[in-house]
C-alpha positions as CSV (number, residue, x, y, z in Angstrom):
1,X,51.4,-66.0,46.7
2,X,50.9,-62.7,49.0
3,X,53.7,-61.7,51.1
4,X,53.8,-62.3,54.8
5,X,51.1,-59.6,56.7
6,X,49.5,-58.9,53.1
7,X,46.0,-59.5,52.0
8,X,44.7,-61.8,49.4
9,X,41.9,-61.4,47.4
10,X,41.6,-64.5,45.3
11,X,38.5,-63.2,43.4
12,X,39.8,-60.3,42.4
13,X,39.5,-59.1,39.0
14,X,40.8,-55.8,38.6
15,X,43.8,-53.8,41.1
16,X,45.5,-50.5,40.6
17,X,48.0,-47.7,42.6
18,X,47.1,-44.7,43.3
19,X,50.0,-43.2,41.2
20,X,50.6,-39.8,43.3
21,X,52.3,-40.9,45.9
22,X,52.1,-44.7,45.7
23,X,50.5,-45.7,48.8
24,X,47.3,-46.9,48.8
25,X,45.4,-49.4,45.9
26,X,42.5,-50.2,44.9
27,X,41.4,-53.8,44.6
28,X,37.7,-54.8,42.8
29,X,36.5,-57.6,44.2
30,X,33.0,-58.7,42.6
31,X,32.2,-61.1,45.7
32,X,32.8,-58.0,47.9
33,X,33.5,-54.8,46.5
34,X,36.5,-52.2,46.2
35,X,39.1,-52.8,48.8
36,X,41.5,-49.6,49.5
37,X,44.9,-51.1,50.8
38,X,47.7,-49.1,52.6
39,X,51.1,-50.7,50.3
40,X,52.8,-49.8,53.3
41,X,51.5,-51.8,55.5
42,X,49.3,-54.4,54.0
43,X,46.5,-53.6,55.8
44,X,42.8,-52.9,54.3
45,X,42.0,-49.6,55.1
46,X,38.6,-49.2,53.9
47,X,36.2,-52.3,52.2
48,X,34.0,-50.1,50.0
49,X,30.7,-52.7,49.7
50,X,30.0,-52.7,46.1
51,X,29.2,-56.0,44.6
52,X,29.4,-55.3,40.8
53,X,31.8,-56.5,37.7
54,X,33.7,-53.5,37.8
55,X,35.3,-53.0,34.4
56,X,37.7,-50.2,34.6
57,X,39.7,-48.2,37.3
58,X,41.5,-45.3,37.4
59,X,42.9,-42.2,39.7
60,X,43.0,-38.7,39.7
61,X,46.2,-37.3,39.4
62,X,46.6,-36.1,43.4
63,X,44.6,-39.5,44.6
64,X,42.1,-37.4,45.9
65,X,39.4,-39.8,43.5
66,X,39.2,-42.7,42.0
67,X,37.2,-43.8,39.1
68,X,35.3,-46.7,38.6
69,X,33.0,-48.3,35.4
70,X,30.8,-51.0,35.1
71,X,29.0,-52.2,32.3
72,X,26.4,-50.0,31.5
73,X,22.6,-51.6,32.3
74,X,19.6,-49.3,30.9
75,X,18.3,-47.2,34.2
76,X,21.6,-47.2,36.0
77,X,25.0,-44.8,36.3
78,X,27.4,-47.3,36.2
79,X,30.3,-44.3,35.7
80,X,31.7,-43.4,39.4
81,X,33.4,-40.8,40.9
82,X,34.7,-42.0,44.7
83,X,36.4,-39.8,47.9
84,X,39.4,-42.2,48.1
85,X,39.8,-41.0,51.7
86,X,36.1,-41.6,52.9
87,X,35.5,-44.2,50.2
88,X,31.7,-42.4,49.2
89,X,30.6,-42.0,46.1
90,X,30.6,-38.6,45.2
91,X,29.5,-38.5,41.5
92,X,27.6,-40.7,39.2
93,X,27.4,-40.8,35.5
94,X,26.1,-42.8,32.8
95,X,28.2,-44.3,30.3
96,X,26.8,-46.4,27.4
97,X,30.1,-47.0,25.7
98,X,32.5,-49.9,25.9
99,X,32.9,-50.1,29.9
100,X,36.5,-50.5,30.0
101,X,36.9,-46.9,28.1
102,X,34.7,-45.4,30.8
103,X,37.1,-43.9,33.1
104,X,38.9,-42.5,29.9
105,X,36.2,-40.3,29.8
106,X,37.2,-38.7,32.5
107,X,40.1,-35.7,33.1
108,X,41.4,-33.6,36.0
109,X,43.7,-31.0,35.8
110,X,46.9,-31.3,37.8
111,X,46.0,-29.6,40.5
112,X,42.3,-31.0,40.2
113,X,40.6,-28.3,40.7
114,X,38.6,-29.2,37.3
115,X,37.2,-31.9,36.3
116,X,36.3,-32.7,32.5
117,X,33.9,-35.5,31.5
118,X,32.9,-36.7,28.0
119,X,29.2,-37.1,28.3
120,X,28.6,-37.8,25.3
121,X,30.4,-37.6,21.5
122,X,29.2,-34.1,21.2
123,X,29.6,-32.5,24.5
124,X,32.6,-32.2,26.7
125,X,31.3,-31.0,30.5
126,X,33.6,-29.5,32.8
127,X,32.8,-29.0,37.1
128,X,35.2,-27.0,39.6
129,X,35.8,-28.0,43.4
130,X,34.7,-31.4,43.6
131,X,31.3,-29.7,43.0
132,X,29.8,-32.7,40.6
133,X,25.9,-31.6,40.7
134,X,26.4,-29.2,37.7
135,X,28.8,-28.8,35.5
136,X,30.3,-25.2,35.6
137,X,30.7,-25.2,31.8
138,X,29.6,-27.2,28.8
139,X,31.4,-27.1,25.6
140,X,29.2,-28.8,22.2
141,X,30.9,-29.9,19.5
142,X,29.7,-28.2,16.5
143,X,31.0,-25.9,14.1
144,X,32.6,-23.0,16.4
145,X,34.6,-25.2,18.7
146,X,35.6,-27.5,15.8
147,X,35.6,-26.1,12.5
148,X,38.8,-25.6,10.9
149,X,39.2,-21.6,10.4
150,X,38.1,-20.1,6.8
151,X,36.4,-23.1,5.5
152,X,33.4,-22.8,4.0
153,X,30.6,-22.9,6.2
154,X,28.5,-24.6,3.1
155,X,30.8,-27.2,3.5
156,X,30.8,-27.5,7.2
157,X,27.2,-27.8,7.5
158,X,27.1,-30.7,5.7
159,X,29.8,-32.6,8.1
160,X,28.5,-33.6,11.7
161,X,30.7,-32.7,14.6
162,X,31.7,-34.6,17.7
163,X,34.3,-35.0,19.9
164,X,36.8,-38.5,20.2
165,X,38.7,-37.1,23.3
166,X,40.3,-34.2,25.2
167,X,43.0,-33.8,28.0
168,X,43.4,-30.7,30.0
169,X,46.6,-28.8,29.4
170,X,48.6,-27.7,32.5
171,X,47.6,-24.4,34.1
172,X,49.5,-21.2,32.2
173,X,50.0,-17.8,34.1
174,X,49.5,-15.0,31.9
175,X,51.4,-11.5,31.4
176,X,48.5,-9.9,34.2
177,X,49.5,-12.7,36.6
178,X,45.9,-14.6,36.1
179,X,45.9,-17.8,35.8
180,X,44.2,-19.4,32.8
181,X,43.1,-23.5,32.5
182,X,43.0,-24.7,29.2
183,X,41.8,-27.8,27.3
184,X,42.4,-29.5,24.0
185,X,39.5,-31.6,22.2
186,X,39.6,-33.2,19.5
């Protein structure tokens, strides 16, 4: 039963708040699309038209994005990147995994000024700025980024190498003053 000057959305299948500072929601809606709510005062915001089974939902961790993942149809990037204050897609990926892991995939540093995305079990790609048409660095799992230190290389060789996730760590300021981002695969 919603509360008094609230919206309902009886279809919906899938809701979340923006964690940050609590605010706003997202609510998919497979009849109609992603609804963007103000907690506050119940009132839709923004109706993003997007009539899909969205499987998964996440934010970034300054609500600047949201992340959304469908299940993935041959042809199409069903792995998106949205402006939660304009509501427009601003990056599209392909994930062929299970669709509720997609937005798993993806990790921002607190201050988001990166972005890393698992694109696939071997390569880890990382943008800067909310620029999403390159990535600003790639990093491949293989034998270098991986492999523990003085084992054989014989024995490496014969072992493949891949990722199964990675989080960025928060931002450390060196002796010099320079900042430095880091991130831990594994």
């Amino acid at each position: 039963m919603p509360e008094d000057g609230f919206p309902s959305y009886p279809t919906a299948t899938l809701g979340k708040f923006a964690p940050s500072k609590g605010r706003l929601a997202v609510i998919a809606d497979p009849s109609l699309g992603l609804h963007v709510v103000d907690c506050l005062t119940g009132k839709e915001v923004r109706l993003i038209l997007k009539q899909t089974a969205i499987s998964a939902l996440s934010f970034s961790p300054l609500d600047t994005w949201f992340i959304t993942c469908e299940k993935f149809v041959q042809g199409e990037k069903n792995l998106i990147v949205w402006d939660l204050a304009s509501g427009s897609e601003v990056a599209q990926f392909e994930w062929k995994k299970g669709s509720k892991e997609g937005t798993k995939s993806i990790k921002f540093t607190e201050d988001e000024r990166y972005m890393g995305r698992l694109s696939s079990r071997t390569q880890i790609e990382v943008y800067e700025n909310g620029n999403y048409n390159a990535p600003k660095v790639t990093i491949n799992a293989n034998e270098e980024t991986l492999a523990k230190k003085g084992g054989k290389k014989e024995e490496s060789k014969k072992n493949k190498f891949w990722f199964d996730g990675f989080e960025f760590i928060p931002a450390h300021t060196a002796q010099g003053g320079t900042p430095h981002q880091y991130l831990f695969a594994w």
